[in-house]
N, C-alpha and C positions, 0 to 999 in steps of 0.2 A: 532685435538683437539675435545676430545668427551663434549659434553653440556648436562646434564641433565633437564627434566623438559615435558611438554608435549609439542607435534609438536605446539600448535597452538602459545604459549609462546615462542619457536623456530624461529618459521616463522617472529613471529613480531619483534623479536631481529635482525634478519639478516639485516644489511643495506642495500645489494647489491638486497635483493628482496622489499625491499619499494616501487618503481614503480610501479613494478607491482603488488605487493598487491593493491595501492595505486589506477591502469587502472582496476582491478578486478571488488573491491570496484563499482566505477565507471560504470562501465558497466551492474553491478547488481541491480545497484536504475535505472539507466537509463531505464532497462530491463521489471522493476516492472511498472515505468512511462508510459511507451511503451504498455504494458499488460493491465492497467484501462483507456488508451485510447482509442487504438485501439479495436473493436468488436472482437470475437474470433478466425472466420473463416479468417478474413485480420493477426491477430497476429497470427495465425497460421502457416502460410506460409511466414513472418518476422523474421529475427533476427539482433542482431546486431554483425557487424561482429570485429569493431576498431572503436580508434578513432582517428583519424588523426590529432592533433593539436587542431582546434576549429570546425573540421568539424566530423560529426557524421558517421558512413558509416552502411547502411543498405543491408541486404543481402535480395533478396526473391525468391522466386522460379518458377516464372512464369512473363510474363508480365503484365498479368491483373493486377495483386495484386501489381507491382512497379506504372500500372499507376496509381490506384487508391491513392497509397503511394504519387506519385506525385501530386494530386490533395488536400492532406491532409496535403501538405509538410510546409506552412506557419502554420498551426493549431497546425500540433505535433510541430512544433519549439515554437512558440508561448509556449504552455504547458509544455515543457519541459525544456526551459529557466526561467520558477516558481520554477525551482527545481536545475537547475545548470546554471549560466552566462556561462560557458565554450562551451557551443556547442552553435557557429555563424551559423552553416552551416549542412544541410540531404546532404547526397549524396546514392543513391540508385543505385544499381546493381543486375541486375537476373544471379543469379547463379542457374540454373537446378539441380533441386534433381537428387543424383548419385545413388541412393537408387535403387534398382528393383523392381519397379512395382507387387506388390501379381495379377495382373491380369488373368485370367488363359486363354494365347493365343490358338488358335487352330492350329495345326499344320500345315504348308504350303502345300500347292498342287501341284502339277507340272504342271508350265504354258504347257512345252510340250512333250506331251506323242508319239511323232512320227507320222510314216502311218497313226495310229486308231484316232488321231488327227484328219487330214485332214480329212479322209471318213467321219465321224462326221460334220464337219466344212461342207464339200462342201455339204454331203446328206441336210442338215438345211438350206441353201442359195439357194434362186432362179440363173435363169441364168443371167448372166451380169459380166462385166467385172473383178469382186472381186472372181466371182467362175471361171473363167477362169485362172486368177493366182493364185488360189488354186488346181486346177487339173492342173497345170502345176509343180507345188512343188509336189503334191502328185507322178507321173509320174519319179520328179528326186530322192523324195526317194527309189521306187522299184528297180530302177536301181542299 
């Protein structure tokens, strides 16, 4: 059955998406809530991920920023139950950014370069028993 009219008129006729129009909604004021509470650099690395019944579920990306989340955790509830009875409960979880890093790595080195290794290694060491088993390896590589 085709429906005319524009999607957003659409969307809100369909019964079977009520819910989740309904968890959207929801998670949208919650989001705003969350955003004039929290300082930028903590909601930065926050979001929210569900909401499970009456319990809120927070996603963040590091541990510092859950514990901090956890020491905030009666405040934001506190604050956020001014705007919805529905959430009894934070529950916070670090999920690691899967994202890659813009860091620009340096290329790895070869821990080991063979013979020239050693010669290196034992010429730089006095004598004792560390450059003894190193001219003792350097000895089983020539062979």
């Amino acid at each position: 059955m085709v429906t005319e009219g524009n999607i957003s008129s659409i969307l809100q006729d369909a019964e079977e998406l009520q819910p989740l129009i309904k968890a959207t909604g929801q998670i949208s004021k919650l989001t705003k809530i969350l955003s004039d509470i929290l300082q930028p650099p903590l909601f930065a690395h926050t979001a929210i991920s569900h909401i499970d019944r009456d319990t809120l579920v927070l996603h963040t990306t590091n541990s510092a920023t859950a514990s901090k989340l956890h020491q905030l955790k009666s405040y934001l509830l506190k604050n956020i139950q001014k705007h919805s009875n529905d959430i009894l409960k934070i529950k916070i979880k670090v999920v690691p950014d899967r994202e890659p890093q813009n860091r620009s790595m340096p290329e790895p080195k070869a821990i080991f370069e063979g013979k020239n290794a050693f010669d290196e290694i034992s010429a730089k060491i006095s004598n004792g028993p560390l450059k003894l088993v190193i001219d003792r390896m350097r000895k089983n590589l020539k062979s």
